[in-house]
Gaussian input, Z-matrix of N, CA and C with variables (Angstrom, degrees):
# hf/3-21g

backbone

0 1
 N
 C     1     B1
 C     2     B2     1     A1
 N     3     B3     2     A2     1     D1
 C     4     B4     3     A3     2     D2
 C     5     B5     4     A4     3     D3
 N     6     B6     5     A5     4     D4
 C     7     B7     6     A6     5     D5
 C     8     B8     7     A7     6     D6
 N     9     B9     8     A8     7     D7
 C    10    B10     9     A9     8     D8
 C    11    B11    10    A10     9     D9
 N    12    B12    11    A11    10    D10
 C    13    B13    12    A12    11    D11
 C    14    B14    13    A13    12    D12
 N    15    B15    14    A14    13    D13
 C    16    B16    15    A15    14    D14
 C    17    B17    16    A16    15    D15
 N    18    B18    17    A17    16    D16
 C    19    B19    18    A18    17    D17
 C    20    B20    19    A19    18    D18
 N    21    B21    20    A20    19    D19
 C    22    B22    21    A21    20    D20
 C    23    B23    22    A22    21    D21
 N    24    B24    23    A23    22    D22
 C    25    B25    24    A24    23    D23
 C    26    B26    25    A25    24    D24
 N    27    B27    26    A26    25    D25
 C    28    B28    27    A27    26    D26
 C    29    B29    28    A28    27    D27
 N    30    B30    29    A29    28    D28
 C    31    B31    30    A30    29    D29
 C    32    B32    31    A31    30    D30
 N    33    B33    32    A32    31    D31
 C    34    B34    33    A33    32    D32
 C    35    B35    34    A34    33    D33
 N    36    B36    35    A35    34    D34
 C    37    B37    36    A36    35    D35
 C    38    B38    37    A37    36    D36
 N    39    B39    38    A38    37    D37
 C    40    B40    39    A39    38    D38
 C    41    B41    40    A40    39    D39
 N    42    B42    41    A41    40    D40
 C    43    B43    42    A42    41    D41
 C    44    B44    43    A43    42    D42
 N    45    B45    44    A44    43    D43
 C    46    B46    45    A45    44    D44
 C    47    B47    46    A46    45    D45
 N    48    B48    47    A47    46    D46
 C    49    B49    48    A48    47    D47
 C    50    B50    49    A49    48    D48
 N    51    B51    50    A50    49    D49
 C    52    B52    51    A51    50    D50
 C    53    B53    52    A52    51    D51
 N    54    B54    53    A53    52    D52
 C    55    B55    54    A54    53    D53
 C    56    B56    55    A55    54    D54
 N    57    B57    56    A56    55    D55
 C    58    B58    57    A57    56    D56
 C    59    B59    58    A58    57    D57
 N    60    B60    59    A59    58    D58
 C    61    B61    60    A60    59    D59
 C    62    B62    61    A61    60    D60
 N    63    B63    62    A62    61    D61
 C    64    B64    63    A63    62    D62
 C    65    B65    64    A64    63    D63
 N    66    B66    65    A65    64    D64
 C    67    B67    66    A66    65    D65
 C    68    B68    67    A67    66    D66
 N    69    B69    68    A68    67    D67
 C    70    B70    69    A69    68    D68
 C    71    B71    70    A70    69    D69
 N    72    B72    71    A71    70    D70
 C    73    B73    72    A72    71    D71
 C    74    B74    73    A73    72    D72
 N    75    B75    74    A74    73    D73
 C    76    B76    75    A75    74    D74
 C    77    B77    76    A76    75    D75
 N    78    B78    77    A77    76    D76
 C    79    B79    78    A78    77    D77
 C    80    B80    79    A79    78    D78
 N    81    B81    80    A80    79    D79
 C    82    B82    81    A81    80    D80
 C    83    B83    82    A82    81    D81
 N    84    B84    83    A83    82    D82
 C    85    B85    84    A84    83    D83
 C    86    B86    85    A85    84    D84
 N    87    B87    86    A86    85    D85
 C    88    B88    87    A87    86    D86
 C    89    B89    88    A88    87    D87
 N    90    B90    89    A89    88    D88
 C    91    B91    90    A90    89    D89
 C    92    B92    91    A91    90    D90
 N    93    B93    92    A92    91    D91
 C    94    B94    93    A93    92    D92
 C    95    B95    94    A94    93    D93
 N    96    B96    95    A95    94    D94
 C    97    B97    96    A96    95    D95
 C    98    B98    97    A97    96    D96
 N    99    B99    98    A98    97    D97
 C   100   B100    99    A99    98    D98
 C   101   B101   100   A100    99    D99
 N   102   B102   101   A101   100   D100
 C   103   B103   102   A102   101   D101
 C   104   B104   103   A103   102   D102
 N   105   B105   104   A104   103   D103
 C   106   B106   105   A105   104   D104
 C   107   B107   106   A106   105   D105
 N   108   B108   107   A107   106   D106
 C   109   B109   108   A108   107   D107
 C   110   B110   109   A109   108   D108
 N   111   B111   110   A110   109   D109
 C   112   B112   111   A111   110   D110
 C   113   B113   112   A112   111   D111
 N   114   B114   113   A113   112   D112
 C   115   B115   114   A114   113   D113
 C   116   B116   115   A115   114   D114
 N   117   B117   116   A116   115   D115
 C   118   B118   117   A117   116   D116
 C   119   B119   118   A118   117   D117
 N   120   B120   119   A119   118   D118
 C   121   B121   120   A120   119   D119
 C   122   B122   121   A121   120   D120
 N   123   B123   122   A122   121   D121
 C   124   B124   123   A123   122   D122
 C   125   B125   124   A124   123   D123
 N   126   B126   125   A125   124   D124
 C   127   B127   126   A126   125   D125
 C   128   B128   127   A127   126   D126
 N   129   B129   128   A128   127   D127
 C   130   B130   129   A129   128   D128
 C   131   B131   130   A130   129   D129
 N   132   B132   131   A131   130   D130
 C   133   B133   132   A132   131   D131
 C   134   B134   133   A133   132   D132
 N   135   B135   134   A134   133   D133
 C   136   B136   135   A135   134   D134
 C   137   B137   136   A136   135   D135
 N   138   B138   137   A137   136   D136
 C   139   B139   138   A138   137   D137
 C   140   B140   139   A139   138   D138
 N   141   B141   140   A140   139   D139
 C   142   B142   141   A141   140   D140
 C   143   B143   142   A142   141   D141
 N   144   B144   143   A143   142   D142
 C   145   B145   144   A144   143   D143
 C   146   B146   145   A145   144   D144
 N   147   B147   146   A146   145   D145
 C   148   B148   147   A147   146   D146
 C   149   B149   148   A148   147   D147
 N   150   B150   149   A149   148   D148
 C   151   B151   150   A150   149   D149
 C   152   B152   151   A151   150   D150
 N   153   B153   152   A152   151   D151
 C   154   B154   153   A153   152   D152
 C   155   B155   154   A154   153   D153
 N   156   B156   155   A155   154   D154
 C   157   B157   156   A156   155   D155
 C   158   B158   157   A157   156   D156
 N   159   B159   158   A158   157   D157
 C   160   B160   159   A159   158   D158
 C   161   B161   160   A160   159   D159
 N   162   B162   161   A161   160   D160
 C   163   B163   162   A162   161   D161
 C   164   B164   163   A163   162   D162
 N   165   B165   164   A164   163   D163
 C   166   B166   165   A165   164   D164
 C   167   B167   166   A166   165   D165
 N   168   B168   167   A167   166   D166
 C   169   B169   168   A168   167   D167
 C   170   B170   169   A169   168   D168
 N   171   B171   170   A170   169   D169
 C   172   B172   171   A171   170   D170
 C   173   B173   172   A172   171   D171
 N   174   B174   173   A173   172   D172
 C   175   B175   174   A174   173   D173
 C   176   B176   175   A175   174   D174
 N   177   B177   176   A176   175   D175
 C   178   B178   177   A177   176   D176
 C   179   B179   178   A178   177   D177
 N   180   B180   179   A179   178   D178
 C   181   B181   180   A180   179   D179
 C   182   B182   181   A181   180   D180
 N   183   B183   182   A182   181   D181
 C   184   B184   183   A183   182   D182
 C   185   B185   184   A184   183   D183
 N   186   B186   185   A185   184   D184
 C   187   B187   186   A186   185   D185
 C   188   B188   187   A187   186   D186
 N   189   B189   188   A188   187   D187
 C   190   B190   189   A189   188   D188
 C   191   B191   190   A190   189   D189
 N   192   B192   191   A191   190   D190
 C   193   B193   192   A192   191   D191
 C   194   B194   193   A193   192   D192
 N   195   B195   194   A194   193   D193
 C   196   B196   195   A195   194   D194
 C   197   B197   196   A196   195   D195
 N   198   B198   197   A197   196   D196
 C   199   B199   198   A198   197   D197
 C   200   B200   199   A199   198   D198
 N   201   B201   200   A200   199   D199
 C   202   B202   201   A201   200   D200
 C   203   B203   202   A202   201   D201
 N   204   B204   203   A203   202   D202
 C   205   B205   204   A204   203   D203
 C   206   B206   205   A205   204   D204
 N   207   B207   206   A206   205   D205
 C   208   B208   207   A207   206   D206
 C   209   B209   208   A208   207   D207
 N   210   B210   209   A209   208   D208
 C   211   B211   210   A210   209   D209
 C   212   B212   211   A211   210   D210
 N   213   B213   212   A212   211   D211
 C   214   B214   213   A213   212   D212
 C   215   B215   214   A214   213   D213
 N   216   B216   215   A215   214   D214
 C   217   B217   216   A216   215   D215
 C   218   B218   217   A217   216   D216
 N   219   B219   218   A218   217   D217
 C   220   B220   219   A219   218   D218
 C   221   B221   220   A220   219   D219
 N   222   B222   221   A221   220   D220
 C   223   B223   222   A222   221   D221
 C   224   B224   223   A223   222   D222
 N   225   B225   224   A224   223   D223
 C   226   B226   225   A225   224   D224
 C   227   B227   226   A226   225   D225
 N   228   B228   227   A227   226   D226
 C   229   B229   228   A228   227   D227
 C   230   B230   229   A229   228   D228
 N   231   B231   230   A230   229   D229
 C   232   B232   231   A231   230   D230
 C   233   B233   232   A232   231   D231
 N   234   B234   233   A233   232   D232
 C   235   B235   234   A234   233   D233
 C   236   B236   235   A235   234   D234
 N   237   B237   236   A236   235   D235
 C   238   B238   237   A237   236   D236
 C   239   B239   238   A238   237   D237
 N   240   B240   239   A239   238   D238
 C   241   B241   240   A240   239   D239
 C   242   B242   241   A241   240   D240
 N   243   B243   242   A242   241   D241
 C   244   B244   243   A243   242   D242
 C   245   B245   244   A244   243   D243
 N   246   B246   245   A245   244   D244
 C   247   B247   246   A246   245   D245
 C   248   B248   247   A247   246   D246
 N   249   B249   248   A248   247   D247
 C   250   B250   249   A249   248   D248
 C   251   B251   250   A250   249   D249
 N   252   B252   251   A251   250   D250
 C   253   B253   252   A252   251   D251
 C   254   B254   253   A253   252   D252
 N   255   B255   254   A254   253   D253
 C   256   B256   255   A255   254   D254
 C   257   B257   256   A256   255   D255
 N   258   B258   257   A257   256   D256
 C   259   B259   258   A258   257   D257
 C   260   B260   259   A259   258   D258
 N   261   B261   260   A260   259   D259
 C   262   B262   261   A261   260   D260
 C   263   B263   262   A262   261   D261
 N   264   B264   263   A263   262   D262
 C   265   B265   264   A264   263   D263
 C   266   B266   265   A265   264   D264
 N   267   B267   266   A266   265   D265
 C   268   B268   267   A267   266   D266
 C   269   B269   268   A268   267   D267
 N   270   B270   269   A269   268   D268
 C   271   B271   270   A270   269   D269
 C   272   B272   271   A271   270   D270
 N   273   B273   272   A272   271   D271
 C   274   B274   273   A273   272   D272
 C   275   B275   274   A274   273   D273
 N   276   B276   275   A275   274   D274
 C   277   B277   276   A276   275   D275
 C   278   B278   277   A277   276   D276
 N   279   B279   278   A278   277   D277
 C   280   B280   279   A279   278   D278
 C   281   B281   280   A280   279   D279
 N   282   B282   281   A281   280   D280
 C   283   B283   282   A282   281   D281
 C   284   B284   283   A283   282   D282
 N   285   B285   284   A284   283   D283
 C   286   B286   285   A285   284   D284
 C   287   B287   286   A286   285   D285
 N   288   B288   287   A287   286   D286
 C   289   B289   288   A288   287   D287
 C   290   B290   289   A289   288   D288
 N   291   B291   290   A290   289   D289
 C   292   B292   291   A291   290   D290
 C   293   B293   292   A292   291   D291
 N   294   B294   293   A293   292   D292
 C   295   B295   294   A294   293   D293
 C   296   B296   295   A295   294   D294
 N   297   B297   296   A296   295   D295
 C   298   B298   297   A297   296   D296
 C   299   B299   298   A298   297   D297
 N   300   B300   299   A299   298   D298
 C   301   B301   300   A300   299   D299
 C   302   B302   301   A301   300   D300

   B1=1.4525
   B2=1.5384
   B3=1.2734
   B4=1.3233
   B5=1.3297
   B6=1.6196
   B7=1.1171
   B8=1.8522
   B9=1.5560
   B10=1.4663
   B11=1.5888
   B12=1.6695
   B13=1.0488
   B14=1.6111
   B15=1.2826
   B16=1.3571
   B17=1.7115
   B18=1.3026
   B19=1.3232
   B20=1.5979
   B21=1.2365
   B22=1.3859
   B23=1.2212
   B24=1.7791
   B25=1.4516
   B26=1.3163
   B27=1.5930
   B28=1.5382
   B29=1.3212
   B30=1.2206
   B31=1.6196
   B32=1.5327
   B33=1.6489
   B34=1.4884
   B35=1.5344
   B36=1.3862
   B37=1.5795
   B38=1.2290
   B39=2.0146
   B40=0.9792
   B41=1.7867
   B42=0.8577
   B43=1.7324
   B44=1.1624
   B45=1.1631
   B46=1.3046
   B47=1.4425
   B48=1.5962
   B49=1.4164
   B50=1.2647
   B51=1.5065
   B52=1.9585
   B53=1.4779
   B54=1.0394
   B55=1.3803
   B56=1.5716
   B57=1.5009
   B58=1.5733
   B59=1.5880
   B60=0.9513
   B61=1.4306
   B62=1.4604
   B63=1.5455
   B64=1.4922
   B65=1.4414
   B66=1.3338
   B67=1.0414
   B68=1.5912
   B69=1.4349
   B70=1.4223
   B71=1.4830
   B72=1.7136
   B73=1.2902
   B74=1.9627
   B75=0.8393
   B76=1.6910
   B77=1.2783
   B78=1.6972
   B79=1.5667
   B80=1.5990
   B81=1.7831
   B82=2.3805
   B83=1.6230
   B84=0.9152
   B85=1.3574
   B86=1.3699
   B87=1.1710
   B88=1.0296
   B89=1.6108
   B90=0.9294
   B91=1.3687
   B92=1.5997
   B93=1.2980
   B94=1.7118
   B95=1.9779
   B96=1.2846
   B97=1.6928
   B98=2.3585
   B99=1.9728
   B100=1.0841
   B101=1.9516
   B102=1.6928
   B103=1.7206
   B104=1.5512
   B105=1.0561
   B106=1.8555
   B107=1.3733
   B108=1.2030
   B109=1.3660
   B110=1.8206
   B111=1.4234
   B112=1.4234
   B113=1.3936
   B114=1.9692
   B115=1.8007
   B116=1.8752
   B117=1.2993
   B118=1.7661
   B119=2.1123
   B120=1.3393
   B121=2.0438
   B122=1.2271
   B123=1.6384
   B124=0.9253
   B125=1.1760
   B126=1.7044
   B127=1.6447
   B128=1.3110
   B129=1.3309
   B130=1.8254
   B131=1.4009
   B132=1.1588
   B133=1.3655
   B134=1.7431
   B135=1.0776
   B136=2.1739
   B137=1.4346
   B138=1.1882
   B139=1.9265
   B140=1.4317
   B141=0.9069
   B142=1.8269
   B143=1.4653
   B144=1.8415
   B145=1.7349
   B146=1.4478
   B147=1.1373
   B148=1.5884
   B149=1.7802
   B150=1.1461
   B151=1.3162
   B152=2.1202
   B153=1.6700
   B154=1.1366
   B155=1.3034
   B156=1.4120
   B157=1.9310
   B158=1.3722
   B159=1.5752
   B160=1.9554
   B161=1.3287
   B162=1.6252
   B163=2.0554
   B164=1.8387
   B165=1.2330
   B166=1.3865
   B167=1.5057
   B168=1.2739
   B169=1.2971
   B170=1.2838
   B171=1.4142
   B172=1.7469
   B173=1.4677
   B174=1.4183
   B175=1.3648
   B176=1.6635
   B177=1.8317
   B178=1.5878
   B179=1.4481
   B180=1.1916
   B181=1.2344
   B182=1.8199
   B183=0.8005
   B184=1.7371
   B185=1.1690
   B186=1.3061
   B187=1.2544
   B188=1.7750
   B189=1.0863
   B190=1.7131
   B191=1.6084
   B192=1.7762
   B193=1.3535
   B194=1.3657
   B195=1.4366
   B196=1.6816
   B197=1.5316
   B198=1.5511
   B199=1.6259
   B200=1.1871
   B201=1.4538
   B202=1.3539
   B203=1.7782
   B204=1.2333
   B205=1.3174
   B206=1.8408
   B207=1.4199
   B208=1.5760
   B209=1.2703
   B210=1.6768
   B211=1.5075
   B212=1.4714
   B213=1.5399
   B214=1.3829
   B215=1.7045
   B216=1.6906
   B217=1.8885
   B218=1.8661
   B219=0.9524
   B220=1.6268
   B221=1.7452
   B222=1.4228
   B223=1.2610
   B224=1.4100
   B225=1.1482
   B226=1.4310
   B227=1.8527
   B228=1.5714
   B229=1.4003
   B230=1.2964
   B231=1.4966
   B232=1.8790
   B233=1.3547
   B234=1.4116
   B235=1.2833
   B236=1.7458
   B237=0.9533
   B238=1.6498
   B239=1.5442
   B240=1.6911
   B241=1.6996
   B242=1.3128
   B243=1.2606
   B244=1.6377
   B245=1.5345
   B246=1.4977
   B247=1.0459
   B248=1.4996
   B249=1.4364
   B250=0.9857
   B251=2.0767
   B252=0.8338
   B253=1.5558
   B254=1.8799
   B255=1.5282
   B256=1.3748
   B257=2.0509
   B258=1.3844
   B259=1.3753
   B260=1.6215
   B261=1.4362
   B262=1.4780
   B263=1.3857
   B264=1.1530
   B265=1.5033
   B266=1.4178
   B267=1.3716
   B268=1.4636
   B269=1.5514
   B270=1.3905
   B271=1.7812
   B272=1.8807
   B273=1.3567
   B274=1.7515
   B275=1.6501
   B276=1.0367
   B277=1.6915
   B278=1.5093
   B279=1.4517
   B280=1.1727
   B281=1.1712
   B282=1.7193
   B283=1.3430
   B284=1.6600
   B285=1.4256
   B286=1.7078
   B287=1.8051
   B288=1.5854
   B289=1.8527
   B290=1.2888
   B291=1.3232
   B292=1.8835
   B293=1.8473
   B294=1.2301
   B295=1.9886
   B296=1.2154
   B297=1.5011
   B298=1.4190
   B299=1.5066
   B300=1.1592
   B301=1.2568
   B302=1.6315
   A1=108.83
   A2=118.52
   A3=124.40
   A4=124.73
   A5=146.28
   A6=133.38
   A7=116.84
   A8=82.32
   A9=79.03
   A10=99.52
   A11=97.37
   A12=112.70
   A13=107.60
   A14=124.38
   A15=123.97
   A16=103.24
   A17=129.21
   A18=133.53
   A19=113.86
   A20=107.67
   A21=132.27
   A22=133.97
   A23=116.00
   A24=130.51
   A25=105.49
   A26=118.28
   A27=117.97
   A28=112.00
   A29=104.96
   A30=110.64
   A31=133.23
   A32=93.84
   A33=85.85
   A34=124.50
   A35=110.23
   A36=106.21
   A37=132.94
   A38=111.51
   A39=150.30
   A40=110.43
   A41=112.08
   A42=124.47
   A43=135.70
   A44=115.13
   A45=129.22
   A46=128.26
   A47=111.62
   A48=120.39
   A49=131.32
   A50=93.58
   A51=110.72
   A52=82.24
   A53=138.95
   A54=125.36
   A55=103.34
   A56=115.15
   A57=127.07
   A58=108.34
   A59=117.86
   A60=117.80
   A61=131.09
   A62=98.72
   A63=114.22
   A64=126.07
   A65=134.12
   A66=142.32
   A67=127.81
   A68=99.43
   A69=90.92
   A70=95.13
   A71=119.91
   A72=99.72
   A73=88.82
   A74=114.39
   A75=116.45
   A76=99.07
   A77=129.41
   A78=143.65
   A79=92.16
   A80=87.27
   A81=97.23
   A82=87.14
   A83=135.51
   A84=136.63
   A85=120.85
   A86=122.30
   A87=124.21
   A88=128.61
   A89=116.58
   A90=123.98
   A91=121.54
   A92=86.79
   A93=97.05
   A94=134.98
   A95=77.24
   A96=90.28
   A97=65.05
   A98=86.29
   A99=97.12
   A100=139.23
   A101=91.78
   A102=84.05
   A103=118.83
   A104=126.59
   A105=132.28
   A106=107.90
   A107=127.25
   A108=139.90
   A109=98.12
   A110=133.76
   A111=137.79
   A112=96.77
   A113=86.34
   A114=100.06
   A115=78.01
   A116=87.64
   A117=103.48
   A118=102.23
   A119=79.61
   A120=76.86
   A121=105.02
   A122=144.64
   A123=150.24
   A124=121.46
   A125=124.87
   A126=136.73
   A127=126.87
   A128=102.96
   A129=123.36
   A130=93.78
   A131=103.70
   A132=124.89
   A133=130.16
   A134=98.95
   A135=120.57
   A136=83.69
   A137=124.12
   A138=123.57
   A139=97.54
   A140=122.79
   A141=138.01
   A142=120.59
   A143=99.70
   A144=89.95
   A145=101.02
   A146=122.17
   A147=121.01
   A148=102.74
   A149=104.32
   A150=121.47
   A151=89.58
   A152=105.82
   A153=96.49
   A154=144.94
   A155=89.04
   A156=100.05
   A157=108.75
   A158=92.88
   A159=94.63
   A160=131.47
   A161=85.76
   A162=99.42
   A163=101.50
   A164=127.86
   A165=117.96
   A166=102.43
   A167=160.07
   A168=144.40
   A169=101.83
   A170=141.60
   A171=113.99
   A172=95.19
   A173=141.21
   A174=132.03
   A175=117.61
   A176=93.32
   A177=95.36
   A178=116.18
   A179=122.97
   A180=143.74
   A181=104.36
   A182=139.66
   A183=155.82
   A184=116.98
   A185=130.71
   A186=140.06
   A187=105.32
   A188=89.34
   A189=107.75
   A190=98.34
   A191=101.51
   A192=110.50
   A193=105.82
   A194=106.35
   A195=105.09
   A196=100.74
   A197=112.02
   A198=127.08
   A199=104.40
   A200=108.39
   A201=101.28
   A202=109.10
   A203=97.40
   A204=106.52
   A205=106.40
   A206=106.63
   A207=130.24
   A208=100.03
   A209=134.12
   A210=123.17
   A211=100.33
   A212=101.35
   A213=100.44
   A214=103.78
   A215=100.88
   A216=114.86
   A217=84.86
   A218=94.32
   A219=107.75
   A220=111.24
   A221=115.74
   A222=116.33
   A223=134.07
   A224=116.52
   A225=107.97
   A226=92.70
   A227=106.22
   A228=115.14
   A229=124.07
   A230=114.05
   A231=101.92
   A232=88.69
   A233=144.33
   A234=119.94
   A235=123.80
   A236=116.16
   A237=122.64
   A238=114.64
   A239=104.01
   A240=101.70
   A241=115.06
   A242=105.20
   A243=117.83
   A244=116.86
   A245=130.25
   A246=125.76
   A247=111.25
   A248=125.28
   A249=130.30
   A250=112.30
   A251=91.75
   A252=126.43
   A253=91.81
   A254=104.09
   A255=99.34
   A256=126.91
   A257=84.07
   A258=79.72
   A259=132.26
   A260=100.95
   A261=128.13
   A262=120.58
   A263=107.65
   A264=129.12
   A265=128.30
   A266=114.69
   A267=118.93
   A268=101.00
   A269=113.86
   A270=130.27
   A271=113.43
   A272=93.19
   A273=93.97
   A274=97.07
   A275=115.02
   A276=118.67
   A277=113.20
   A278=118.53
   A279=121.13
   A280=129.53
   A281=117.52
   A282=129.88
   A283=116.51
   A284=98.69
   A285=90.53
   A286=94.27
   A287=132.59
   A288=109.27
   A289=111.93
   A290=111.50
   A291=113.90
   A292=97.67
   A293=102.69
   A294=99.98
   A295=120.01
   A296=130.31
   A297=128.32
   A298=80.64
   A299=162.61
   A300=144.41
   A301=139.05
   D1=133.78
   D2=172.34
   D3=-59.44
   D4=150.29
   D5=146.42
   D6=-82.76
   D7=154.69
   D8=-176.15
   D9=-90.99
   D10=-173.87
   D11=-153.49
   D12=-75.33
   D13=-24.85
   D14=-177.03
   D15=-85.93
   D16=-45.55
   D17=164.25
   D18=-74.21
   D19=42.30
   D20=152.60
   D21=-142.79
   D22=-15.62
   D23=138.62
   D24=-42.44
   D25=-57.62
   D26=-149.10
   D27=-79.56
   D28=-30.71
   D29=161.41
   D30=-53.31
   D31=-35.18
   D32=165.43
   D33=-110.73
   D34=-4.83
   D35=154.06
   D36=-39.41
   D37=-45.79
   D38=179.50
   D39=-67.24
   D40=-41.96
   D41=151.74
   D42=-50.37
   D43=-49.06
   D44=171.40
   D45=-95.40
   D46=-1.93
   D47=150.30
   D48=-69.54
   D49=-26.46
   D50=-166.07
   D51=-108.49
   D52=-16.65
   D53=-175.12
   D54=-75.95
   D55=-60.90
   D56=171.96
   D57=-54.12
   D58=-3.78
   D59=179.74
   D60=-97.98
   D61=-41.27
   D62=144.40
   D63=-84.21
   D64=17.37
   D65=138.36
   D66=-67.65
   D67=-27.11
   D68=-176.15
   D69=-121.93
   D70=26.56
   D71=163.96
   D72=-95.60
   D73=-12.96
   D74=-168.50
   D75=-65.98
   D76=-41.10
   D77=-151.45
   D78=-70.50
   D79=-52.85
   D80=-178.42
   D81=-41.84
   D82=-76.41
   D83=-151.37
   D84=-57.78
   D85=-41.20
   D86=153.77
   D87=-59.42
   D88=-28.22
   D89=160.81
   D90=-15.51
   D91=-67.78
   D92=172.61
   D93=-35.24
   D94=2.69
   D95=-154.08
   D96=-96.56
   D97=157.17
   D98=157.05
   D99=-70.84
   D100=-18.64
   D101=169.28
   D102=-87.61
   D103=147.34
   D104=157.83
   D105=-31.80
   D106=115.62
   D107=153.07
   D108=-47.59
   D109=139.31
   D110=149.80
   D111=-121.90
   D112=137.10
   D113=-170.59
   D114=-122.56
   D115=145.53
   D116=165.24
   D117=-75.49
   D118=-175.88
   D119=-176.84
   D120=-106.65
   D121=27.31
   D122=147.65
   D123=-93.62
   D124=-9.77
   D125=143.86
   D126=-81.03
   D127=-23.24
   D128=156.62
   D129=-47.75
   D130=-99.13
   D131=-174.39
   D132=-23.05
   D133=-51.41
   D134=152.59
   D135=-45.92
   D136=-76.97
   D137=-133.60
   D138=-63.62
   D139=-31.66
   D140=-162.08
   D141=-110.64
   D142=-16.78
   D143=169.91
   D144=75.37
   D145=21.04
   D146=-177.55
   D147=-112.41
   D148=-178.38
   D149=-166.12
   D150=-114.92
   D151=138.24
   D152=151.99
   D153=-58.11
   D154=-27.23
   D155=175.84
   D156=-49.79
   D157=-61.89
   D158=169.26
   D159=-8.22
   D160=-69.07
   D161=-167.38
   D162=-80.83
   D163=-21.00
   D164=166.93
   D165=-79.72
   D166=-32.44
   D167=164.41
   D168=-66.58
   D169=-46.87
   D170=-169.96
   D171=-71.45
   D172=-33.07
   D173=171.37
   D174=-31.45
   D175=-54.33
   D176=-178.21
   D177=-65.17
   D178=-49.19
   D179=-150.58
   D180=-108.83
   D181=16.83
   D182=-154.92
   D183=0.27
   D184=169.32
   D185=171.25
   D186=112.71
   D187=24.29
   D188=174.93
   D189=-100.49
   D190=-156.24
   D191=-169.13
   D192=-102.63
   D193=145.80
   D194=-170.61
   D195=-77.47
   D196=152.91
   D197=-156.75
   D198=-143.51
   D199=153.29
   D200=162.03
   D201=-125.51
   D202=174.91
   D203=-155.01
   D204=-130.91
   D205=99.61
   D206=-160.06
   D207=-105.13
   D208=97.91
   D209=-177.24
   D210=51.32
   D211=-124.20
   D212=-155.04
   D213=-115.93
   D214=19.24
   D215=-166.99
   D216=-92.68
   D217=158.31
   D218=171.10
   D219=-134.31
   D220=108.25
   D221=179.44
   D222=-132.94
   D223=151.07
   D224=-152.36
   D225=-119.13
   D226=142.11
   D227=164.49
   D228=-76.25
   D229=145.77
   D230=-168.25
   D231=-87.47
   D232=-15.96
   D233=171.75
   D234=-87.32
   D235=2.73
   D236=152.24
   D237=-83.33
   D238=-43.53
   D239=166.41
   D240=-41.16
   D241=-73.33
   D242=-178.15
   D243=-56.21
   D244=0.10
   D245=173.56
   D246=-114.43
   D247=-5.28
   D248=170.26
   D249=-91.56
   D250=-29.47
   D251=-178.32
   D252=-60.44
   D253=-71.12
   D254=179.14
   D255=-65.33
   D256=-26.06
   D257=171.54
   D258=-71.13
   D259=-1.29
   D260=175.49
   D261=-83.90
   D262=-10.12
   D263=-158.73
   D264=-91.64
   D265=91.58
   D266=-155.64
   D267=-120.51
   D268=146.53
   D269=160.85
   D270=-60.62
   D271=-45.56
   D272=-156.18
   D273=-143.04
   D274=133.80
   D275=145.11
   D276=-4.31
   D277=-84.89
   D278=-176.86
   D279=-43.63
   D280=-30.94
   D281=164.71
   D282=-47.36
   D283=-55.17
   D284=-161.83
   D285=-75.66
   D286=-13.98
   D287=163.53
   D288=-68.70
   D289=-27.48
   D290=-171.30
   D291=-62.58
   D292=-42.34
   D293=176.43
   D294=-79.12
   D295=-1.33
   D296=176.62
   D297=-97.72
   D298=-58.99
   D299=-159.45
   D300=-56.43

C-alpha cells in the first residue's frame, strides 16, 4: 500500500529531526579532539529543539549564543553552545528566580 502524500512529509520531517539529532550527538563526541567543533544554526537548532528563526532573532536582538560570523556562513562553537546550554541549567523552579535576583 502506498503512503500518501502528507504521511510522507511526516516521515521525512521525522528523519531529519533524528537525523540532526544524531548529528550533534556525534559533534559532543568529537569534542574531545583539541580543535572547536563549528555547528551551523540549523544543528543548533536540531540540538536544542529550537527553531532557526530563534537563533537569528537572539542574533538581532542578543542574549543568544555567541557566533561567529564567516563571509556570509554564520557559525556557532560547540563549546560556547555547551556553555551557554549549561548556564541554563537549573534543578527546580525556584532555582532559576533565586538567579534572576
Amino acid at each position: 500500500m502506498a503512503m500518501t502524500y502528507v504521511a510522507h512529509v511526516n516521515a521525512y520531517k521525522n528523519y531529519r529531526k533524528n537525523r540532526v539529532r544524531a548529528d550533534a550527538r556525534r559533534v559532543d563526541a568529537a569534542h574531545a579532539t583539541a580543535d572547536d567543533v563549528l555547528l551551523t544554526e540549523h544543528e543548533v537548532a536540531g540540538r536544542q529543539g529550537r527553531s532557526v528563526r530563534t537563533l537569528q532573532n537572539q542574533r538581532v536582538n542578543g542574549g543568544g549564543i555567541p557566533y561567529l560570523k564567516l563571509g556570509r556562513a554564520v557559525r556557532y562553537r560547540l563549546s560556547d553552545v555547551i556553555t551557554w546550554e549549561e548556564a541554563r541549567r537549573f534543578s527546580s523552579t525556584s532555582e532559576k528566580e533565586q538567579r534572576k535576583a
